[in-house]
NUKE-464657 format. One line per 8 residues: number of its first residue (from 1); for each residue x, y, z of C-alpha. Coordinates in nm, 2 decimals, decimal comma, padded with zeros to 4 digits. Layout:
// NUKE-464657
NUM	X:Y:Z; ...
//
This chain:
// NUKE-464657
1	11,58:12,41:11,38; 11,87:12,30:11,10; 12,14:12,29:11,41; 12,28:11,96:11,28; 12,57:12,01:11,51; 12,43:12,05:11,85; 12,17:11,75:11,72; 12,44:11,52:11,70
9	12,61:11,61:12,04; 12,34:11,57:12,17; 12,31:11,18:12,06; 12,71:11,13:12,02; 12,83:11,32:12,28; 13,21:11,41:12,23; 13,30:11,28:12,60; 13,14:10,95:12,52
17	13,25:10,85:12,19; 13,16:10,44:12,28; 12,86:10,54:12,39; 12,52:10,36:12,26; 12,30:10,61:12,09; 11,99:10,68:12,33; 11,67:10,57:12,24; 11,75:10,30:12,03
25	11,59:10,30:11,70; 11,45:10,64:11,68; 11,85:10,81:11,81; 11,99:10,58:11,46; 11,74:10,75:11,27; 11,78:11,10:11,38; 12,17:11,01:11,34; 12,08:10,90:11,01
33	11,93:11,22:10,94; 12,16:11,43:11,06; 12,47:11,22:10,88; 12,27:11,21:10,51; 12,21:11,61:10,53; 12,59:11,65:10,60; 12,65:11,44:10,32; 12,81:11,13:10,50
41	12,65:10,89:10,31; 12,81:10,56:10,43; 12,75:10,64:10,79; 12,41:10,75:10,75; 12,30:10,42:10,53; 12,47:10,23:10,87; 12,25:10,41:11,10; 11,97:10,34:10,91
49	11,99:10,00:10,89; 12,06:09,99:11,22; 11,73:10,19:11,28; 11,57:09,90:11,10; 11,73:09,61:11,27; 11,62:09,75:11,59; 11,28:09,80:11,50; 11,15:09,64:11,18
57	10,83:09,88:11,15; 10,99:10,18:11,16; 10,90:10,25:10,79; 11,04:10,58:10,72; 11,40:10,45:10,77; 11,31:10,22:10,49; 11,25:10,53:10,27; 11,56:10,73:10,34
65	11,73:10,43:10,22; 11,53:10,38:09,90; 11,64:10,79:09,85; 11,99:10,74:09,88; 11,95:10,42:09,67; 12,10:10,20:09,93; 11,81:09,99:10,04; 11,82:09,62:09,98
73	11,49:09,38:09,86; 11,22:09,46:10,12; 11,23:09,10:10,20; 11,58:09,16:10,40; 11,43:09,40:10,64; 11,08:09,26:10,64; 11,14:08,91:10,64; 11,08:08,63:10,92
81	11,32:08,74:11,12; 11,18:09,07:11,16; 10,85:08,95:11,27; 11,04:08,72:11,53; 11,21:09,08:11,68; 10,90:09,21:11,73; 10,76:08,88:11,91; 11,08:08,88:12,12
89	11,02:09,25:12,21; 10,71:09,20:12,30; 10,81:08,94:12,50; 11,05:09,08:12,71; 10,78:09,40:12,73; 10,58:09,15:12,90; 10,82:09,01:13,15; 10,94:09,39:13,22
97	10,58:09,43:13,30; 10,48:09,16:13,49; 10,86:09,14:13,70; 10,69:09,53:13,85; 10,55:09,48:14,20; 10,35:09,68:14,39; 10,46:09,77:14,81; 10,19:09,67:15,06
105	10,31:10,02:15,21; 10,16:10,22:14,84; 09,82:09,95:14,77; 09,72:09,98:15,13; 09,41:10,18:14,99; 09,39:09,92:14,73; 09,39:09,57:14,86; 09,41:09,37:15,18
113	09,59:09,14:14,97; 09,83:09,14:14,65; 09,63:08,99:14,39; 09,71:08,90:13,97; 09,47:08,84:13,67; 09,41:08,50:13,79; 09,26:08,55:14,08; 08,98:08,77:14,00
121	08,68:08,60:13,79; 08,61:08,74:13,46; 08,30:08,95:13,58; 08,51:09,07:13,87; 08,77:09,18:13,65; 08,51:09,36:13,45; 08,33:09,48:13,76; 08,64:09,63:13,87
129	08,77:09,80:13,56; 08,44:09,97:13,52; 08,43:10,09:13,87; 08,80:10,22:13,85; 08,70:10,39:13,56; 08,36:10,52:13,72; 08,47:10,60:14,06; 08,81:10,78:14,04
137	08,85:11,08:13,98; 09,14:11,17:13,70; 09,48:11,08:13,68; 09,58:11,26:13,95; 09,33:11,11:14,21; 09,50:10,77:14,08; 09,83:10,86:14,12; 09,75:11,01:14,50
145	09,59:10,60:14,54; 09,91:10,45:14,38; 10,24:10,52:14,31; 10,48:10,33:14,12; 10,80:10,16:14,29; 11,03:10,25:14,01; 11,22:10,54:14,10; 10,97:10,80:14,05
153	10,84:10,77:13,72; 10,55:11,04:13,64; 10,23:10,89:13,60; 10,11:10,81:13,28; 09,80:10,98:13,16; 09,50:10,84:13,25; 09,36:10,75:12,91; 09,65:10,74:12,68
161	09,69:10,42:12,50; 10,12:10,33:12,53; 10,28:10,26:12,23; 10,32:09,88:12,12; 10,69:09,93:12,07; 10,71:10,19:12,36; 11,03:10,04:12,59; 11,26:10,10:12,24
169	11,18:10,46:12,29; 11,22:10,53:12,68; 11,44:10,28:12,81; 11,24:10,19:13,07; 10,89:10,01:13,12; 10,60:10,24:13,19; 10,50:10,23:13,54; 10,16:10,01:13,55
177	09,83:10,19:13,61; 09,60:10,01:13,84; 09,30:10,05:13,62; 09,19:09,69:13,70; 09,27:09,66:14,06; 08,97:09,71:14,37; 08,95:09,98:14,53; 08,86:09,80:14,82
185	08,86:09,45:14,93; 08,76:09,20:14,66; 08,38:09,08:14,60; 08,21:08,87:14,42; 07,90:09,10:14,40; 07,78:09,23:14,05; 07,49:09,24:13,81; 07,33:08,95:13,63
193	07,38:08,97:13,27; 07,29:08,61:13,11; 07,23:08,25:13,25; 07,45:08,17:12,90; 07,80:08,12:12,90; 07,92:08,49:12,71; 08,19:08,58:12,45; 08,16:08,91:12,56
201	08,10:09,15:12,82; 08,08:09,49:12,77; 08,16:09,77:13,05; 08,13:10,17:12,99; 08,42:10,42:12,96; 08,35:10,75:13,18; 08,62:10,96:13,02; 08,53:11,29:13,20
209	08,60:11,31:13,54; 08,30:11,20:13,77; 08,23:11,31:14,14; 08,24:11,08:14,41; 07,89:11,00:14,55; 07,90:10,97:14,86; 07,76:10,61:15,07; 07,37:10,79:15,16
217	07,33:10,93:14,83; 07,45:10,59:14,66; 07,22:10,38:14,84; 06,88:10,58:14,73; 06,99:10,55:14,38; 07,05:10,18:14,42; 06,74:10,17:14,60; 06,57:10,30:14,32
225	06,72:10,12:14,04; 06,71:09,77:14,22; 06,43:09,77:14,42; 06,22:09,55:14,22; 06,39:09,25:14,31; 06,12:09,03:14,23; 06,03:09,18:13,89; 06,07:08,99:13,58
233	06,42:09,02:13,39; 06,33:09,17:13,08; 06,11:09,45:13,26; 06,39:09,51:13,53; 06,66:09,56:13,25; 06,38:09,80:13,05; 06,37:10,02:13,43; 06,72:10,02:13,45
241	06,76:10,15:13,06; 06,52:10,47:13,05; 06,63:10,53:13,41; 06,98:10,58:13,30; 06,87:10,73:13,02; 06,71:11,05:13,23; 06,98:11,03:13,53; 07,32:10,86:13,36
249	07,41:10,74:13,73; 07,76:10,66:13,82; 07,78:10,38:14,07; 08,11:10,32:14,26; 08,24:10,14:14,47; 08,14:10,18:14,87; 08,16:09,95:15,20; 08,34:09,66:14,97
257	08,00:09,62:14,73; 08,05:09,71:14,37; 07,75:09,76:14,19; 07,75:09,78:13,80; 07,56:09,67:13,55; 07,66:09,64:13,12; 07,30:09,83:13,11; 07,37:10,14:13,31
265	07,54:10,31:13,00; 07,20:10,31:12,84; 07,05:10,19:12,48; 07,20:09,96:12,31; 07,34:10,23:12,07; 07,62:10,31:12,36; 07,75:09,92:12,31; 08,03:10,11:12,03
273	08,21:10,32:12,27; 08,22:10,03:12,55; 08,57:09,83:12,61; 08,54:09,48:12,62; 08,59:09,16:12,81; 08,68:08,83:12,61; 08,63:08,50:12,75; 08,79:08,18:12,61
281	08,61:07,92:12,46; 08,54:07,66:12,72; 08,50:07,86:13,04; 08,19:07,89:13,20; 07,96:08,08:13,48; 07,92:07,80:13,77; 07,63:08,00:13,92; 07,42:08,31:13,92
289	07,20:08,41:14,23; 07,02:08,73:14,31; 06,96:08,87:14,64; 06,76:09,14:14,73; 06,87:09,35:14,37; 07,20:09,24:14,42; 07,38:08,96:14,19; 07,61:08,71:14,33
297	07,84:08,49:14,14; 08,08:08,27:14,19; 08,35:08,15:13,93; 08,53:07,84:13,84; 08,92:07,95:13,90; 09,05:07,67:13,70; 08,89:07,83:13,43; 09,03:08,16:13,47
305	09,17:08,23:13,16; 09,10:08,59:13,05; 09,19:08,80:12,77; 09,11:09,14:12,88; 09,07:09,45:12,63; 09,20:09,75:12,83; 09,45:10,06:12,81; 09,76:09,96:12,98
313	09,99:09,62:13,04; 09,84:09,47:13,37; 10,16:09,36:13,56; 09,99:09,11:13,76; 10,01:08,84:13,56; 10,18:08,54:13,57; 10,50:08,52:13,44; 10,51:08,11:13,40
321	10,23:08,16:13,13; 10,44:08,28:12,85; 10,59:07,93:12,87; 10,23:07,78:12,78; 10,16:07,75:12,37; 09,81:07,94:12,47; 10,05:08,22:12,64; 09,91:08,54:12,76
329	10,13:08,81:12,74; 10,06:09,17:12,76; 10,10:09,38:12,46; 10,00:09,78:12,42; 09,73:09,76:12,66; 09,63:09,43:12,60; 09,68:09,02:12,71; 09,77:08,88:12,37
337	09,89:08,56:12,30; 10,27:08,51:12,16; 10,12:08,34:11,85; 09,87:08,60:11,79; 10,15:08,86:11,83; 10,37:08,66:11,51; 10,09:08,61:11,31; 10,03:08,96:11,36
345	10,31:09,12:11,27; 10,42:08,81:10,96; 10,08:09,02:10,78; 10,19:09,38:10,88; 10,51:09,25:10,76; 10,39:09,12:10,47; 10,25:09,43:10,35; 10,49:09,64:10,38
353	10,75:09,42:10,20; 10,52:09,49:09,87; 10,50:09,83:09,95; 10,88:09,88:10,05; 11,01:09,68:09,71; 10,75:09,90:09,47; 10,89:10,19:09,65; 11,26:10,08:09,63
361	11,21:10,03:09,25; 11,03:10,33:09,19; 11,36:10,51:09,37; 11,56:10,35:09,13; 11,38:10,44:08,86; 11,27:10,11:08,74; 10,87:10,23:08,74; 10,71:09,96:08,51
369	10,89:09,68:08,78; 10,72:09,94:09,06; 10,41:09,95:08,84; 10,36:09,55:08,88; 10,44:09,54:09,23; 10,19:09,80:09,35; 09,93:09,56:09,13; 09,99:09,35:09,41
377	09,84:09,49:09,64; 09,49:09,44:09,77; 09,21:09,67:09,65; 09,15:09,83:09,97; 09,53:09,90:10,03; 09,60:09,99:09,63; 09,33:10,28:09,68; 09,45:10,46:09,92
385	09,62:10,82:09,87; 09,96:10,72:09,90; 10,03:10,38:09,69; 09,78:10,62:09,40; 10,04:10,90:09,41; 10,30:10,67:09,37; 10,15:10,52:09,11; 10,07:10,82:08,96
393	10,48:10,93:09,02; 10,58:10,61:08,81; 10,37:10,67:08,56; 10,50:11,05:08,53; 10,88:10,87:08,49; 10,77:10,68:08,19; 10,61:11,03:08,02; 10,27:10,92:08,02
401	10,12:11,20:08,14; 09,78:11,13:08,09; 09,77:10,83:08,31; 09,95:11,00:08,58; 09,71:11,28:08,62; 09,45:11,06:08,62; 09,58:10,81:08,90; 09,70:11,18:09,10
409	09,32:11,25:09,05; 09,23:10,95:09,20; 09,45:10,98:09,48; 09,32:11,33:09,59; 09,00:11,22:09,60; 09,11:10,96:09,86; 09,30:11,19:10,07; 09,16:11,52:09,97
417	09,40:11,71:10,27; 09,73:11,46:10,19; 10,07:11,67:09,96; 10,17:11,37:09,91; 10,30:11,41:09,52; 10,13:11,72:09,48; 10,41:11,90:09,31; 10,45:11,59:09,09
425	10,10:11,65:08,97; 10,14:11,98:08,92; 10,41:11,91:08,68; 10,19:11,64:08,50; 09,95:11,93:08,44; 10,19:12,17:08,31; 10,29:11,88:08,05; 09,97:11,90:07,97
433	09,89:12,27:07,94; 09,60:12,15:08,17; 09,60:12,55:08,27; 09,21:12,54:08,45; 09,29:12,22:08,63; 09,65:12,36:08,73; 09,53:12,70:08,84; 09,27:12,53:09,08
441	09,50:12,27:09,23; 09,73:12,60:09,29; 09,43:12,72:09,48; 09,33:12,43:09,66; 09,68:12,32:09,77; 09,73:12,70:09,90; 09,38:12,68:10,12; 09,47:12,37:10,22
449	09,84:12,46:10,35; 10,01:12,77:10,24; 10,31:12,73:10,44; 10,40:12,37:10,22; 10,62:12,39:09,96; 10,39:12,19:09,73; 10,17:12,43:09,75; 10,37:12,70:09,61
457	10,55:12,44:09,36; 10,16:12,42:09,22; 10,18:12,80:09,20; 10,49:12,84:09,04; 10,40:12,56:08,79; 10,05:12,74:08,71; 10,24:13,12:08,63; 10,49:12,93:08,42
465	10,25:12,75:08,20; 10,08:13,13:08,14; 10,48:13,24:08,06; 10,51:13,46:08,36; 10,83:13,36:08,44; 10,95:13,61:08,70; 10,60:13,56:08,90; 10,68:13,12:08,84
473	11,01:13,19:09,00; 10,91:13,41:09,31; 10,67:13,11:09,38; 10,95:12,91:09,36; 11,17:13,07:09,56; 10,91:13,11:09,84; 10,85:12,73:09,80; 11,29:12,68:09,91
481	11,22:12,93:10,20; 10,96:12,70:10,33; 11,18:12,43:10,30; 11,57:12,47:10,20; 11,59:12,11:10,17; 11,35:12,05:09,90; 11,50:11,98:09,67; 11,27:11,98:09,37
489	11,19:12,36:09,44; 11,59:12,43:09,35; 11,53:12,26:09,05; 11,24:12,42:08,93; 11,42:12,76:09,04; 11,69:12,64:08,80; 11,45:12,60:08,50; 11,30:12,95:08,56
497	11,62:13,10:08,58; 11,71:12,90:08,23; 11,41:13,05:08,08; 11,50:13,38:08,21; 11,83:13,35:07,96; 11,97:13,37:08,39; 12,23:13,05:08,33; 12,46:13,17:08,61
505	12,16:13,19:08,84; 12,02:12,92:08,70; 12,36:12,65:08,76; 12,35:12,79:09,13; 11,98:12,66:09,14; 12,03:12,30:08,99; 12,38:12,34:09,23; 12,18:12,33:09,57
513	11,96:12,08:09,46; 12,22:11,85:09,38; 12,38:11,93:09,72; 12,05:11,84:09,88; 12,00:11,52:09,69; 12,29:11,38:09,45; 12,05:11,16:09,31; 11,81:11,41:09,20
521	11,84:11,34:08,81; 11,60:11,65:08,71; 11,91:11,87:08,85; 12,19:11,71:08,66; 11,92:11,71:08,36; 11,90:12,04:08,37; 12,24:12,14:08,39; 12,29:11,88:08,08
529	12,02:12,13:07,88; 12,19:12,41:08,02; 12,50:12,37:07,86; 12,36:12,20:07,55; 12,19:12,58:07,51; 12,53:12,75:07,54; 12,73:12,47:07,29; 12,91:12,38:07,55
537	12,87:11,97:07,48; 13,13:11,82:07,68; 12,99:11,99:07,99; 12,67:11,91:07,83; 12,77:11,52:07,82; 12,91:11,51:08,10; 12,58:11,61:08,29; 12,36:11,37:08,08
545	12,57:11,09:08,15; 12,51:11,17:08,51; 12,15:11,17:08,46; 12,15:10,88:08,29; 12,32:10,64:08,54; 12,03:10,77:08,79; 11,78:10,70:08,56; 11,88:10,44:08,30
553	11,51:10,39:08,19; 11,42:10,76:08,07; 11,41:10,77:07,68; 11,41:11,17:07,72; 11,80:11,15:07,89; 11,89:10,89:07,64; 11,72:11,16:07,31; 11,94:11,45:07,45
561	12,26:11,24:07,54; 12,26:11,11:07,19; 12,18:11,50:07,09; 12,47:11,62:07,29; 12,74:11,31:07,12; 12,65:11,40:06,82; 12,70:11,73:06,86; 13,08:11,58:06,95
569	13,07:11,44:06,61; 13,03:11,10:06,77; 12,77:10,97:06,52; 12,79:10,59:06,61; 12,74:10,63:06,97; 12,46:10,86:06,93; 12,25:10,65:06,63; 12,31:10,35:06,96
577	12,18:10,57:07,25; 11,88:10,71:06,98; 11,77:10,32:06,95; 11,81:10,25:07,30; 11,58:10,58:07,35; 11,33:10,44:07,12; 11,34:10,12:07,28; 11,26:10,24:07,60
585	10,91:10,44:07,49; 10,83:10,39:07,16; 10,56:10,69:07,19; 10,78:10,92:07,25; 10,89:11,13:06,91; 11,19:11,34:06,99; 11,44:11,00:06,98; 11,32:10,92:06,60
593	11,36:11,25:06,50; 11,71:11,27:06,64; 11,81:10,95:06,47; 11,66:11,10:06,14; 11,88:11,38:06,22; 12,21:11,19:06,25; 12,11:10,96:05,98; 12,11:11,33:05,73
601	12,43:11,42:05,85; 12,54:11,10:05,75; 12,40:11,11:05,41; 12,17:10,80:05,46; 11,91:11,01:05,32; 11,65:10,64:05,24; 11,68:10,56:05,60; 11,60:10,87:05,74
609	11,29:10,94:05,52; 11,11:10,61:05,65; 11,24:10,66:05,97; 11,04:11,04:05,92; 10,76:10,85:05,76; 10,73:10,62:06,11; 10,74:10,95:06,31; 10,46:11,10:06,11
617	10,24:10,87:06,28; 10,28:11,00:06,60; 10,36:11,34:06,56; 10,15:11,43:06,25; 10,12:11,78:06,34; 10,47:11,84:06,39; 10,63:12,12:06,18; 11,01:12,01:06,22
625	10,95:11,70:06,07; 10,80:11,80:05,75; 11,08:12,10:05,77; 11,34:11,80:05,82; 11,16:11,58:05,51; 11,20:11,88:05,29; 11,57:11,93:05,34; 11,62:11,55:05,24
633	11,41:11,60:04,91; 11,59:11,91:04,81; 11,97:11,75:04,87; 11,83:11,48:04,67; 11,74:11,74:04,41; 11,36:11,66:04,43; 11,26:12,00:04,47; 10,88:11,96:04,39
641	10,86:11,76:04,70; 11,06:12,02:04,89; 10,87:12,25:04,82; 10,55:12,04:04,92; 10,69:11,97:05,26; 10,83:12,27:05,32; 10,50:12,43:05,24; 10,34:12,21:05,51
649	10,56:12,29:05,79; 10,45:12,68:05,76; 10,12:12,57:05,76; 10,12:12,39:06,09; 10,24:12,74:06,25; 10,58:12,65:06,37; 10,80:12,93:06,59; 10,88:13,27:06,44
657	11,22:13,12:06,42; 11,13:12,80:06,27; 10,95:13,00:06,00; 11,25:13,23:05,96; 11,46:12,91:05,88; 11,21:12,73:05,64; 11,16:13,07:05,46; 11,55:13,08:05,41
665	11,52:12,73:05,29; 11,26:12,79:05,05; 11,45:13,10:04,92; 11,78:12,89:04,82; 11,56:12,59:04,67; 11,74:12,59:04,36; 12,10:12,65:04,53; 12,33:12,35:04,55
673	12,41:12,27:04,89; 12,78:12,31:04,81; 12,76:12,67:04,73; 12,52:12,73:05,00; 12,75:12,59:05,26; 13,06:12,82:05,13; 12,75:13,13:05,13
//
């Protein structure tokens, strides 16, 4: 709602200023929002960091520090220590959890008896959870069974999964939902599954809320689906199949007997929507009976060591096992073990340090470095829509357009609905006078989301390649109402406005965007080109040099930085920057023909021709520089050749003011230069 004020009282409050900013990580990062869009860069890099230190995987901190070009190697936030805070968190998660007990005076519809993972048998367990799931009716049936003992905590809903790092963001550990617990008094009564020891053992998820059956209607359909006791295996398990397949009976549990059965969710095709029971290597089923339909098993407790897939931390567990190397702890709904949990999070944490330092080095403009990072990655990571449009955002930095449209290309096909660098590509395409492609990625982004900036960024992009300006700039504008803080939408503003001959307009534009994002180099770019226009080159200087400690790799801020000192008459200092510029991207023309400029005006008329010669190559259909050629030949009196050159610059259809200057050229041929410089 942009009230940045009442945001911060609300995490700082005045009355409290020693107070710790609620909800740990997430309150620094809003804090760190809040300080970097009221320009309080220190504090907001502090609260960032702290965000980070906090939690370790809370990537977007990492990227407003790699925008305000404070963010240190990836390594320093994503490092081994980071991954040993998040096994410590996880940790203490666990203990939280399992220190939660439950009063005889709530469970006394639950258990006789207070019981933890350990002392139910993995099928019981499984029995159980299926049953729970089965039998009770919503969330609000289960929180009329059970209610928590700490302080009146709302129930958690019945199916939501809790977030891994979910105590950072409430303060408090989620009340436990009995999902695993017996409804009535334990038994060892279930369905046979395998005389084999198992890995696995499957049990359905009822998600929709199932009526109770009551104990006369439950015993008819037990008697029908178990009263061929004597029947062979395979042909009982083929009944039990195509009879749930017709009736999808529910069984619950009645009278302490739990009946359930893998099999009652139907074919084998149902086996991908069923949770899970993992047994450890080395356990095993002591016996299996059956008795009159009804399976009876008994387990070998000292074996009782269960991982169980479910939805929520189980706080019954034993708190001494987390002392154990094989520890069980519980983690986001599940038992994991501590070295699972390190392992874990040292690969999470390994990816995203290659994705945090490409990104950092793309922020600071340093895209080839960014370039061979990203190569790092592994093929199914590198294809995804947003390392592609990063990719494709490097290679825009270093002007090669054609591969950048081609990796944005790639990255819309991979996420078709994502705006991730969509205004970027849109730019690539104007480059490119790509008008078809432009004008349908205008339409697509607009179908897709009309009320993103992007969108109308594409827009404005598309009318400005076709030279309707004032159309290019309402899209514009409508793109900064979407979003005032984007800051690339100012800028473009500002370049409509420049085109528009609107410069006072037009420095308000490249203003706002600088006062949204100092490091926004396009801004202080244009501003630089701005001023150039008017002859104003200190201001013009000024602005480049700006740009250019941003960006210290572009070879198009270096051409025009070197334009505007020699315009200051400081030749040396621009022939450096020129070299620097052609250093930086050899392919790019506009830094040789500005040295062959500056080498004319300082009469090294040998050095500029082959310097003219080179830039042929590259730009052989570029008017200026045969225009520039002929204006060497005639001050060296080789008016033939003049003529020659001049001739071909009008034939490669140059500007109507180019061709009013070569015409004038052409005109005084035979005039000395002297005498047309007093004229």
């Amino acid at each position: 709602m942009n009230l940045l004020n009442e945001a911060e009282t609300a995490l700082c409050p005045a009355n409290e200023p020693n107070a710790e900013v609620p909800n740990n990580a997430a309150g620094h990062y809003l804090l760190g929002l809040i300080h970097s869009y009221t320009d309080r860069r220190k504090s907001a890099i502090h609260n960032f960091k702290q965000a980070l230190a906090i939690d370790p995987l809370l990537w977007a901190a990492y990227e407003e520090l790699c925008v305000l070009g404070a963010a240190e190697e990836a390594t320093a936030f994503f490092g081994d220590s980071a991954a040993l805070c998040i096994q410590k968190q996880n940790i203490n998660h666990a203990s939280a959890s399992q220190n939660m007990h439950i009063s005889n005076e709530d469970c006394s519809l639950l258990s006789t008896r207070n019981f933890g993972s350990e002392d139910l048998s993995p099928r019981q367990l499984k029995r159980t959870q299926g049953d729970n799931l089965k039998g009770i009716p919503g969330a609000a049936t289960l929180g009329a069974v059970y209610q928590p003992t700490n302080g009146g905590l709302p129930n958690l809903p019945l199916y939501n999964t809790p977030s891994t790092m979910a105590t950072q963001f409430s303060g408090v550990v989620p009340p436990p939902l009995c999902r695993n617990a017996q409804l009535n008094a334990p038994n060892t009564s279930m369905l046979i599954t395998d005389n084999s020891p198992k890995s696995i053992v499957n049990s359905n998820i009822q998600a929709p809320r199932r009526k109770f059956v009551d104990e006369g209607k439950l015993r008819k359909i037990s008697g029908r689906l178990f009263s061929d006791s004597g029947a062979r295996r395979s042909t009982r398990i083929a009944a039990e199949a195509g009879a749930n397949s017709n009736a999808n009976a529910t069984l619950v549990a009645a009278n302490g007997i739990s009946n359930s059965s893998k099999y009652l969710g139907g074919s084998k095709l149902s086996s991908m929507a069923l949770r899970s029971v993992t047994i450890r290597k080395g356990q095993s089923w002591s016996n299996e009976n059956w008795d009159e339909g009804i399976h009876n098993e008994t387990f070998d407790d000292s074996h009782a060591n269960v991982t169980i897939t479910n939805y929520t931390s189980s706080p019954f567990g034993d708190a001494r096992s987390l002392e154990t190397e094989g520890a069980s702890m519980p983690v986001s709904g599940a038992i994991m073990s501590a070295s699972r949990v390190l392992s874990g999070a040292s690969e999470i944490l390994g990816l995203l340090r290659i994705l945090g330092d490409g990104y950092r080095l793309s922020c600071l403009y340093r895209c080839q470095d960014a370039l061979d990072i990203y190569m790092k990655l592994p093929h199914k990571h590198y294809n995804t829509g947003w390392v592609l449009s990063q990719v494709g955002k490097a290679y825009f930095e270093l002007v090669d357009y054609l591969e950048s449209a081609s990796f944005f290309s790639l990255a819309r096909q991979a996420s078709p609905y994502s705006l991730e660098g969509s205004d970027i590509y849109s730019t690539v395409l104007y480059h490119l006078k790509e008008d078809m492609k432009l004008s349908y990625l205008a339409q697509e982004l607009i179908s897709t989301d009309r009320l993103a900036p992007q969108s109308w960024c594409a827009m404005g992009n598309c009318y400005s390649l076709q030279k309707d300006h004032e159309t290019a700039l309402k899209s514009f504008q409508r793109a900064v109402q979407l979003n005032s803080r984007f800051a690339y939408a100012h800028t473009l503003c500002g370049h409509e406005y420049v085109a528009l001959e609107d410069f006072e307009n037009g420095i308000k534009s490249y203003l706002s965007a600088l006062r949204i994002d100092a490091r926004h180099y396009n801004s202080w770019y244009g501003l630089g080109m701005l001023y150039l226009r008017q002859e104003k080159f200190e201001f013009s200087e000024l602005h480049f040099r700006m740009a250019f400690q941003i960006s210290p790799h572009s070879s198009v801020i270096m051409s025009y930085l070197g334009t505007a000192l020699h315009a200051l008459k400081k030749n040396e200092e621009a022939l450096e920057m020129m070299e620097r510029a052609i250093l930086a991207d050899k392919k790019n023309p506009l830094p040789l023909y500005q040295k062959a400029n500056i080498l004319v005006s300082l009469e090294s008329f040998d050095e500029a021709l082959e310097v003219l010669e080179e830039l042929k190559e590259y730009a052989p259909r570029e008017s200026s520089v045969y225009a520039l050629m002929g204006k060497i030949y005639k001050r060296r009196n080789m008016h033939d050749k003049a003529m020659l050159h001049f001739g071909l610059a009008l034939d490669l259809k140059p500007s109507a003011t180019d061709v009013a200057t070569i015409k004038t050229a052409i005109e005084k041929l035979h005039v000395p230069d002297e005498i047309e410089d007093t004229l």
